[in-house]
C-alpha positions as a Markdown table, in Angstrom:
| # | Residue | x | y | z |
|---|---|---|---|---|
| 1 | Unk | 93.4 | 199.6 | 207.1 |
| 2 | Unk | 96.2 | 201.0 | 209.0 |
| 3 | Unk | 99.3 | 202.1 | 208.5 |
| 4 | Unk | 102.8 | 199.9 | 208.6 |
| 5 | Unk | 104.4 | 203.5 | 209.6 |
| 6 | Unk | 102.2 | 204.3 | 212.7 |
| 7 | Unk | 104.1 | 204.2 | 216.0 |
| 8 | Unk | 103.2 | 201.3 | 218.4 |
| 9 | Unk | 104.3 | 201.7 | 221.8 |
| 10 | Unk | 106.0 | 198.3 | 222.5 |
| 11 | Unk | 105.8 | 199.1 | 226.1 |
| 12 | Unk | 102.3 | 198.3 | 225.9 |
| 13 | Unk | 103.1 | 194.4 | 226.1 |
| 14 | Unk | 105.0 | 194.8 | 229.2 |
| 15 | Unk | 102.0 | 196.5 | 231.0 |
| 16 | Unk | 98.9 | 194.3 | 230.2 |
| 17 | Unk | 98.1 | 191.6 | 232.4 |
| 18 | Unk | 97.9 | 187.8 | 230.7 |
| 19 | Unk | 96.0 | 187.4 | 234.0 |
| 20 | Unk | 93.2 | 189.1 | 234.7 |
| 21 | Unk | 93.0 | 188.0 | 238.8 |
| 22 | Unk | 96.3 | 187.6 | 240.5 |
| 23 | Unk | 95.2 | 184.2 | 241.6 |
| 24 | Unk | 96.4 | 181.4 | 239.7 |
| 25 | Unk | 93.3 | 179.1 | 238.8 |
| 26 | Unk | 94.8 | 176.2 | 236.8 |
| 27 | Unk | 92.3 | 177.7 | 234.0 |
| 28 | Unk | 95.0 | 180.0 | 232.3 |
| 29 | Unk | 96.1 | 179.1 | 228.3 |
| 30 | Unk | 99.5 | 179.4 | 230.0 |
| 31 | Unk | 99.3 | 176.3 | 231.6 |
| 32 | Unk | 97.6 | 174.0 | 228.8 |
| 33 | Unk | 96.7 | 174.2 | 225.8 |
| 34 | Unk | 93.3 | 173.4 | 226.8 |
| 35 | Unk | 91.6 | 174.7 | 230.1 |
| 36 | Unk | 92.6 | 172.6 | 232.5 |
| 37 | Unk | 91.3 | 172.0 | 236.1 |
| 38 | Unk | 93.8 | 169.4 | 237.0 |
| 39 | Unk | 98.2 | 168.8 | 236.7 |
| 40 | Unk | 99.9 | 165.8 | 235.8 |
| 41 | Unk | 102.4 | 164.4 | 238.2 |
| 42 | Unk | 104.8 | 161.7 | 238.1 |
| 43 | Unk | 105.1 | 159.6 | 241.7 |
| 44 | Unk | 109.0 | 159.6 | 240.6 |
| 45 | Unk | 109.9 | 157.4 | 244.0 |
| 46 | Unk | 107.5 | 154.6 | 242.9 |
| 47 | Unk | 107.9 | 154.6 | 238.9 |
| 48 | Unk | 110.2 | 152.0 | 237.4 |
| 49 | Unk | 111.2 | 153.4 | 234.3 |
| 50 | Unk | 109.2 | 151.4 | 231.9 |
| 51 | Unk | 108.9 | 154.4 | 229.5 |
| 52 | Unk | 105.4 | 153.3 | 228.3 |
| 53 | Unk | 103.8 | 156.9 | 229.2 |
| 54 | Unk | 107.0 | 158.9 | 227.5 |
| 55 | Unk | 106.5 | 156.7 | 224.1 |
| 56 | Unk | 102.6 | 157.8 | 224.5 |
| 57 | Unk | 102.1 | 161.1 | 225.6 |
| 58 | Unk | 105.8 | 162.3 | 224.1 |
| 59 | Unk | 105.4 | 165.9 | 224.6 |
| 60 | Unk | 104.4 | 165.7 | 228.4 |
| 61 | Unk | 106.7 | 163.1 | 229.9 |
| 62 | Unk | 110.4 | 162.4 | 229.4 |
| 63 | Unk | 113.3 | 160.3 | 230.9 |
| 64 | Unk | 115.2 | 161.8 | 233.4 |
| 65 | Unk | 118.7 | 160.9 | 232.5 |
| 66 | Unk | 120.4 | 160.6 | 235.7 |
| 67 | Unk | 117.8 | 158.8 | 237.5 |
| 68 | Unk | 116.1 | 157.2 | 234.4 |
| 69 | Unk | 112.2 | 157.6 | 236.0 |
| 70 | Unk | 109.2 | 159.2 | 234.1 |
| 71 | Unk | 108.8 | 162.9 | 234.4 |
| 72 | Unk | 106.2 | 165.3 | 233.5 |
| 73 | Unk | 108.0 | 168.4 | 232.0 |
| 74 | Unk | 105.2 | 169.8 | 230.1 |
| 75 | Unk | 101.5 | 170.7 | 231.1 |
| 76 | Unk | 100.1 | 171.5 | 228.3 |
| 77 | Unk | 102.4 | 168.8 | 225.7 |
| 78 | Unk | 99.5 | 166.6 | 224.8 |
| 79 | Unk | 95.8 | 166.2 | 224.6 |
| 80 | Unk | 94.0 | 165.4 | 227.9 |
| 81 | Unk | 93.0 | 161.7 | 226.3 |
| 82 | Unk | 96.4 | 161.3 | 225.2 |
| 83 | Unk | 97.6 | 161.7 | 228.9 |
| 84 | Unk | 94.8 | 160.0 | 230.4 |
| 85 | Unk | 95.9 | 157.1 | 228.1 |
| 86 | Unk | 99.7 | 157.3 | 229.2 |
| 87 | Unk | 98.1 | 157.2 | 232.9 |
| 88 | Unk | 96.3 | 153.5 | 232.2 |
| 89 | Unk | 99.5 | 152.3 | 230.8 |
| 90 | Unk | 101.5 | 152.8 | 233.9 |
| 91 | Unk | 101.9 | 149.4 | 235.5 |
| 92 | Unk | 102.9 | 150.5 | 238.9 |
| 93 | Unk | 99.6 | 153.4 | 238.5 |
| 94 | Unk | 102.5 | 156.0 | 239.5 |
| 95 | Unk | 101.4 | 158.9 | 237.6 |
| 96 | Unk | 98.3 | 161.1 | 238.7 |
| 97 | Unk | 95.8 | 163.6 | 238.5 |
| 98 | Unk | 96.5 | 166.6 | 240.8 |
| 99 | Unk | 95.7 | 169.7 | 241.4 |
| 100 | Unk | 98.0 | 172.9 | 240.2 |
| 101 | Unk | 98.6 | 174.5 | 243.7 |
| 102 | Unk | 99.8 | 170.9 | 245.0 |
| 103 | Unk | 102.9 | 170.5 | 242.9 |
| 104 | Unk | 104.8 | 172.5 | 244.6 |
| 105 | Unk | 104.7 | 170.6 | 247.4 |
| 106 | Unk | 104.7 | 167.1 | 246.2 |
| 107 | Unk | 108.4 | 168.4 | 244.5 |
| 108 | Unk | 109.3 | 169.7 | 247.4 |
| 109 | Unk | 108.6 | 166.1 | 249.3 |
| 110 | Unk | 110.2 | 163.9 | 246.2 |
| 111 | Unk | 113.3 | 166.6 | 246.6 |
| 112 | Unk | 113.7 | 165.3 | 250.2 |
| 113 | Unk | 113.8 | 161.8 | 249.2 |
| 114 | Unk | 117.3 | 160.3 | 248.3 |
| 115 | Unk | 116.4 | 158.4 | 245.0 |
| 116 | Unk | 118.8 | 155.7 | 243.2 |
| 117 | Unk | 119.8 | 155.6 | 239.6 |
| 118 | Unk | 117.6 | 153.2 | 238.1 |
| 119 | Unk | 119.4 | 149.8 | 236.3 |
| 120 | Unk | 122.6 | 150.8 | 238.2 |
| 121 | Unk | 123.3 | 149.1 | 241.1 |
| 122 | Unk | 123.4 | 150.9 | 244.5 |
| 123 | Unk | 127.3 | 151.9 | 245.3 |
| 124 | Unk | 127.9 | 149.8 | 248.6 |
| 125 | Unk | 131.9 | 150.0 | 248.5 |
| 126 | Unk | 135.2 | 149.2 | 246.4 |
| 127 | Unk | 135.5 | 146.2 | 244.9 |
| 128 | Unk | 138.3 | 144.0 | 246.6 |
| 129 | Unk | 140.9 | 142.8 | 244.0 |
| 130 | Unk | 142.3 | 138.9 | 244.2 |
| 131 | Unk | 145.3 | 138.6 | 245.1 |
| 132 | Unk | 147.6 | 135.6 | 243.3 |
| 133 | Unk | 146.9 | 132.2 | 245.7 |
């Protein structure tokens, strides 16, 4: 048994690798909880805000407040068969299977897009007042 007074270097943790290549597999604990090949990704442009795959899988998808669409926020929130069971609830199939090192991208292409609030409706103008006929 060892010590409680012995010196450890605390250092140490800020030297060791988590990683042990520098290229990012999708395999790494740090990105699930269990080894995963593949990413969840929400098609934000096409969901409707239903909610069903946020009231299943509640530790991988939430509501975004200002636009009110499904998002993935957490890789590694639920069991694969819990997501998989969020996906087959979608009723406009907007949520998918992808592959880590596209996510990126596919955030970078929904960033370009100009999405509307949804349940709001889209601002056109002022409202004209009547005036006393």
């Amino acid at each position: 048994m060892g010590s409680l007074n012995q010196a450890i270097d605390p250092s140490a943790a800020f030297s060791t690798s988590a990683i042990s290549s520098d290229e990012i597999s999708g395999f790494e604990p740090c990105l699930g909880g269990e080894l995963r090949e593949k990413a969840v990704w929400v098609d934000e442009s096409r969901c409707i805000g239903c909610r069903y795959c946020a009231h299943v899988a509640t530790n991988t998808f939430v509501i975004e407040p200002r636009l009110g669409r499904s998002r993935a926020v957490r890789q590694d929130g639920d069991a694969t068969e819990r997501i998989q069971e969020a996906i087959d609830t979608c009723p406009v199939d907007c949520i998918h299977w992808v592959g880590f090192e596209e996510l990126k991208g596919l955030g970078d292409q929904l960033d370009l897009m100009n999405l509307q609030p949804l349940g709001l409706p889209p601002r056109v103008g002022l409202r004209i007042k009547r005036g006393n006929t």
